[in-house]
N, C-alpha and C positions, 0 to 999 in steps of 0.2 A: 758494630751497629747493624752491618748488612744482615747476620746471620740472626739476629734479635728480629727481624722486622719480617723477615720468610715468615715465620711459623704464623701471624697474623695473618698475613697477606694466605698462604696456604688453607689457614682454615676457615677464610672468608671466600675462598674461591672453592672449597670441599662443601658448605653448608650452602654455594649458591649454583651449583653442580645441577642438584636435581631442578631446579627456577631454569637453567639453560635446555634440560633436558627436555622439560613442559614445551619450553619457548620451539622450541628442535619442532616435537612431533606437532601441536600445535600449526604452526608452518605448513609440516608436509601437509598436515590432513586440509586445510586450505586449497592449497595446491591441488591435493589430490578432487578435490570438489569442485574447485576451480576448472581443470580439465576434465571432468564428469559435465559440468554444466556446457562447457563448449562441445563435447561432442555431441550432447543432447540437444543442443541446437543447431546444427550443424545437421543432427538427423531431423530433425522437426522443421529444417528449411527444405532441405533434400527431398523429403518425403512429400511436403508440399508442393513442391515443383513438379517432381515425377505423377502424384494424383492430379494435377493441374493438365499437365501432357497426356497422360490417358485421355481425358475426358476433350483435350483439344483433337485428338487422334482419332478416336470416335467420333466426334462432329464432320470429321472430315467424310467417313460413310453418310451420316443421314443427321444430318441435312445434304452436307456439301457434296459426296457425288450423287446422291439421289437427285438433287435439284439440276445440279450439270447434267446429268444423262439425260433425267426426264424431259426436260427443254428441247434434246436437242433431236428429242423422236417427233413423229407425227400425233396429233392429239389424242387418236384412240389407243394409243398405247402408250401414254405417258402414264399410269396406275402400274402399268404391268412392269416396264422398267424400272420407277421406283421401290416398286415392289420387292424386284430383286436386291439392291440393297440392302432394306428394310428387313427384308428376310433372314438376308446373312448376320444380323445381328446379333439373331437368336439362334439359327443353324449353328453357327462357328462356337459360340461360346460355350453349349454342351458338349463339343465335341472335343474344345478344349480342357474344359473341366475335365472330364472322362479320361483322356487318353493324350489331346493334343499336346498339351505343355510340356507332358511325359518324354513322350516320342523328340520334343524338340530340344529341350536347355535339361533331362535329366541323365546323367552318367550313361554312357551307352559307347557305341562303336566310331568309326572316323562318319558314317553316312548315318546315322539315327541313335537316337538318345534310347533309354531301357524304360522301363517302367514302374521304375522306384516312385514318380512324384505321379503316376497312376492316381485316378479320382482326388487327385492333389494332396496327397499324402504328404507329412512332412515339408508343404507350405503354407508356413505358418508368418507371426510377426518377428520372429528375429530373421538378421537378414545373412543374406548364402553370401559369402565373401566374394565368390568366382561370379559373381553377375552386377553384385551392387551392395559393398561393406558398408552402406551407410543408411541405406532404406529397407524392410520390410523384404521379406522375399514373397508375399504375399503383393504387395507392391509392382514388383518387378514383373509377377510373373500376369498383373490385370494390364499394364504398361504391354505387355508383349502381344498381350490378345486380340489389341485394338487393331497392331498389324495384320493378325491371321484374318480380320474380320475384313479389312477390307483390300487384301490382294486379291481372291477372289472373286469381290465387288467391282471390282477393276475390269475383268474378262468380261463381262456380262452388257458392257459397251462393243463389241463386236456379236455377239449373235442376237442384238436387242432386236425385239420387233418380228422374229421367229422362231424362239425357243418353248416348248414347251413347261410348264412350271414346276412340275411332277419330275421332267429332264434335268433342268436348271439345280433344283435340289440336290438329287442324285449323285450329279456330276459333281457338284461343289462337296459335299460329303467324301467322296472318293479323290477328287483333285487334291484335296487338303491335306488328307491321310499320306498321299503316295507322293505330292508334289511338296504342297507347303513345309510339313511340318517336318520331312527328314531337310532341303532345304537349309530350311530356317538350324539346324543343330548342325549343319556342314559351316555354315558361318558365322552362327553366334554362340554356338553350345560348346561346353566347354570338352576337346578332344575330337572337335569338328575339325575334317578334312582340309576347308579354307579358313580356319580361324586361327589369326597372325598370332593375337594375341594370349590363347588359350592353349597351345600345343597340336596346332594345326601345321600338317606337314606342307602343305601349299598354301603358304600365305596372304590371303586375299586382302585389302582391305575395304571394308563394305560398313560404311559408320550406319547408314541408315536406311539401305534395303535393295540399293540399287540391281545386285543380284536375285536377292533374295526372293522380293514386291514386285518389280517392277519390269525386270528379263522375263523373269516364270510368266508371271499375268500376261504380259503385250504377247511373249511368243504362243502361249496358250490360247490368248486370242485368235492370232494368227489362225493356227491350227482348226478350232471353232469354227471361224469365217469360213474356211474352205473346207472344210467336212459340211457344213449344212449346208453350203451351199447359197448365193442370190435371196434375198427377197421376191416376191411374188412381185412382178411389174420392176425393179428395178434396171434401170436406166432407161425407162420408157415414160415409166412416171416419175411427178415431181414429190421430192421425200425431204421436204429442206426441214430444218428443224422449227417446231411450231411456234414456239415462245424462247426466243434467246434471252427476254428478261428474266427466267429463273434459271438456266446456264449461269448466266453473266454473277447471280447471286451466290449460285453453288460454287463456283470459279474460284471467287472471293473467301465463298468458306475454306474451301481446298486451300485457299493461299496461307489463311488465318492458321488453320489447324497443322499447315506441316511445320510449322513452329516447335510445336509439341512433336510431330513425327521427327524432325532431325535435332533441334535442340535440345530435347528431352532424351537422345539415344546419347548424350553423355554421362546419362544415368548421376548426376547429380547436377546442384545450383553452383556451377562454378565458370570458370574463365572459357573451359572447352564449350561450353554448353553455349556463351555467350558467342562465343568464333562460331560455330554451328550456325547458330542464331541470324547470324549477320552475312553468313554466307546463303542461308535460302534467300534473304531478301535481298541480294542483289543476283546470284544467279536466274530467279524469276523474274524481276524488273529486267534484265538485260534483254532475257529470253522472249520476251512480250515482246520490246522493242523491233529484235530482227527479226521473229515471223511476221511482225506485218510491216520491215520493211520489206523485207522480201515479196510480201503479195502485193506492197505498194506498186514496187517495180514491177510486179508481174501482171496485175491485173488492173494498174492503175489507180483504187482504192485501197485503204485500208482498213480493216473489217474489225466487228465489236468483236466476234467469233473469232477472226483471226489471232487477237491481242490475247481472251483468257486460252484459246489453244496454246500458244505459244506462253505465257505464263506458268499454265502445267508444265508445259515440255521442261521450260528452266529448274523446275522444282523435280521434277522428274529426275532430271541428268545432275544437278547438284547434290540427291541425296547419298549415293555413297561416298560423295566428297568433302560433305559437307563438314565433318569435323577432323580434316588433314589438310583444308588447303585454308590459304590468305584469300583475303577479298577483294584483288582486282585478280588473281587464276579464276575465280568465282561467277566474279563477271563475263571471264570470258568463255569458259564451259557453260555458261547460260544461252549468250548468246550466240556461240556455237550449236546449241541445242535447240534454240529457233531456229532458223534457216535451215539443220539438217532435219530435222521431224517436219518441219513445213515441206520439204520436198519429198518423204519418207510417205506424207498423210496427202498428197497431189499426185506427185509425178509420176513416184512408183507405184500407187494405188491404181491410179488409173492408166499405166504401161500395162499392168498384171491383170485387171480390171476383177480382183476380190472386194466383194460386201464386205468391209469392216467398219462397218454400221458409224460406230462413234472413235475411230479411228484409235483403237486400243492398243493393236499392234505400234501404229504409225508415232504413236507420243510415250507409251509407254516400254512397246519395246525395242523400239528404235531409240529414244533418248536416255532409256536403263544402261543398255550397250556405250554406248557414246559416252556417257556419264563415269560409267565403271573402267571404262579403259582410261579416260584422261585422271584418275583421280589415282593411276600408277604416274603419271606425270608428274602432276602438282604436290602432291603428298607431300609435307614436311613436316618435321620435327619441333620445327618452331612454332608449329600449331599444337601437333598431339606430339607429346613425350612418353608416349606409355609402351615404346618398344622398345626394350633393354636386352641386353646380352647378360651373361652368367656374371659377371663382374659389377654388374647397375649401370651400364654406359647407356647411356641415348644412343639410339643403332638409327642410322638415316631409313627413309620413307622413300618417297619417290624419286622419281628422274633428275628433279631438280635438287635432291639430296645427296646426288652422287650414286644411285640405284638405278640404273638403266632396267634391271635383270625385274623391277617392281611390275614393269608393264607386262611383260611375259607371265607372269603371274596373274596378274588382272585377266589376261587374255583365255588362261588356261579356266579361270572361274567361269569367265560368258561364256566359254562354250558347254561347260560341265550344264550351267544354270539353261542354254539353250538347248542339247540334248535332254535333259532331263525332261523339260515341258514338253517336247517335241514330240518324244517314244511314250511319258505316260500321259497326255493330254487325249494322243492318237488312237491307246488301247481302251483309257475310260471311255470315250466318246464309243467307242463300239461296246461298248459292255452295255451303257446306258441307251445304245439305241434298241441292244437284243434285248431290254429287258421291258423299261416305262417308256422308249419310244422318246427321241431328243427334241422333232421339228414338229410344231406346229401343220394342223391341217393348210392347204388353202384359203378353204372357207373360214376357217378361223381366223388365221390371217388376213384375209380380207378385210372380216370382222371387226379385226382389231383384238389385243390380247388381252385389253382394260375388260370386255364383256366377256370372251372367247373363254378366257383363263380366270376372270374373278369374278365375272355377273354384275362388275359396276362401270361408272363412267368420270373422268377427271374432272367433265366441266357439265354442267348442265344449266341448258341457256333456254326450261323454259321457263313460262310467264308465271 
């Protein structure tokens, strides 16, 4: 009976063969659509997040430090200092199209990219693996501009109030080229000297600019301050800042937008971005706190000035750490970053007695430094896992990972990112003084730079 009952059984399961076959592919192409539709969302969240952080990153120029600077000049040069900003918006971004982006994230040597993405050749909307497999490289590469645009906006808080605008221009043209944009490919580009993650022989880890942004601009400051030299009447006259209600507004934007500056450098919508996230706002909140308890104790009051100072400072010194450490390290590299930029932007300001007009050096390159060296401390893996050895292993991060040798690394970046501003900040400045001339007249100065340099005025109070 068994061998009677096969041959049915057999050829019910031969003429239902191709029914399983349907059901089979059927199936895959499901599936296959199925993960079609999830990476397309996936890029359609990504992409939205990352254009989200652009445009939060750019606010952080203009409005948010153009209103911080402006505030915190004398009123007849509150036009001229926003102006520089303002300026850089359009400066930077030709320069980028052209040649910047090339120079920084395209194929090229350990110290500058080549010029394959030249006049942006080849970025397009599919996206470059090696920067961001999931958004546009068209994407990535307006994401990256908003940084070029406002590191240099950064420096422009130390010579405020006697640079020429004709100088300013010049200088930011050539700082860019020779500073920013090899910089920026030593850390972020792929076959950069300090990039951990991309085949960089000295391993830096820098999530969101701290060498890059914020060494370069404060020590280029620096530099600035003491090449032009004093303000006219400075420390004879009173130069306090005129309206700290549009500081205090810009402060706020500055706060709003590094959102976008450090959350958005995880270059997607996901869990890092989210730690990033949570890391600026408590490194800033800490950092608010102890600068002005420190001027509490020091001066007896505590200052509206004091609190968004020290807020930058926190955001300042959390950005290269912000997507490697947890968030009580966060807190306290914040508030370490108060108290030492408040004495950075006091004590040693006026021990040395240098003009740095809106303390650029004192918060930006003193709390970049600070920042970049403790985030070889806190650095973990339990944050970011994106450093693996040849096998796929999670490879420890910082000090607290078992990496002591992290900091030495970080150490060797500040000083590369400090020389670097130092020697070319020092030769532009002479190019730009033999050529359009860097300082302001006197009498222009006197003037004021809102009429001196653009023939207008910020407020006008007549009848």
């Amino acid at each position: 009976m068994a061998r009677k009952s096969a041959f049915p059984i057999s050829l019910a399961l031969l003429c239902c063969s191709p029914l399983f076959a349907q059901a089979a592919s059927t199936t895959e192409a499901r599936l296959a659509a199925l993960e079609a539709a999830a990476k397309s969302a996936q890029s359609a969240g990504d992409n939205a997040w990352m254009l989200t952080s652009a445009a939060l990153v750019l606010m952080m120029t203009g409005p948010g430090l153009a209103l911080f600077y402006g505030g915190l000049v004398r009123r007849k040069n509150v036009l001229g200092t926003m102006m520089h900003s303002f300026a850089l918006m359009g400066v930077v971004t030709v320069l980028w199209a052209v040649f910047g982006y090339s120079f920084a994230f395209a194929p090229g040597n350990s110290f500058v990219g080549g010029l394959s993405y030249a006049f942006l050749r080849g970025v397009g909307t599919a996206p470059n693996a090696d920067y961001g497999a999931t958004i546009p490289h068209e994407t990535y590469m307006v994401y990256q501009l908003m940084f070029a645009i406002i590191t240099p906006a950064l420096i422009s808080g130390a010579f405020a109030e006697r640079i020429k605008f004709s100088g300013m221009l010049l200088f930011t043209v050539l700082w860019s080229t020779i500073v920013y944009f090899p910089m920026a490919h030593m850390v972020w580009g792929k076959g950069g000297l300090l990039n951990a993650f991309l085949g960089g022989s000295i391993p830096c880890f820098d999530f969101a600019g701290g060498t890059v942004v914020h060494i370069t601009s404060g020590v280029s400051a620096l530099v600035c301050a003491l090449y032009l030299g004093k303000r006219v009447g400075f420390s004879r006259e009173p130069m306090k800042p005129h309206n700290l209600t549009l500081s205090v507004i810009g402060a706020c934007l500055l706060w709003v937008g590094w959102f976008g500056f450090n959350a958005g450098s995880a270059v997607n919508a996901s869990g890092l971005a989210t730690s990033a996230f949570v890391a600026t706002q408590f490194g800033a909140a800490a950092a608010a706190l102890g600068w002005m308890l420190a001027e509490w104790l020091r001066h007896g009051k505590p200052s509206m000035l004091g609190g968004v100072s020290g807020a930058v400072a926190g955001l300042v010194a959390i950005t290269p750490a912000s997507g490697f450490v947890q968030p009580f390290p966060a807190l306290l590299i914040g508030f370490l970053a108060g108290i030492f930029c408040f004495f950075m932007a006091t004590t040693v300001k006026n021990k040395f007695g240098y003009d740095d007009s809106l303390d650029a050096f004192g918060v930006h390159g003193a709390g970049g430094t600070l920042g970049a060296i403790l985030t070889g401390v806190f650095a973990t893996n339990l944050v970011n896992d994106g450093l693996k050895d040849s096998a796929g292993k999670t490879l420890p991060l910082g000090w607290v990972d078992g990496n002591p040798h992290q900091v030495l690394n970080q150490l060797i970046a500040v000083l590369i990112s400090w020389g670097l501003a130092i020697v070319a900040t020092l030769l532009i400045l002479k190019i730009v003084d033999a050529t359009v001339g860097i300082r302001a007249t006197v009498d222009e100065e006197r003037e004021g730079l809102d009429l001196s340099m653009h023939g207008e005025e910020g407020y006008n109070f007549e009848a």
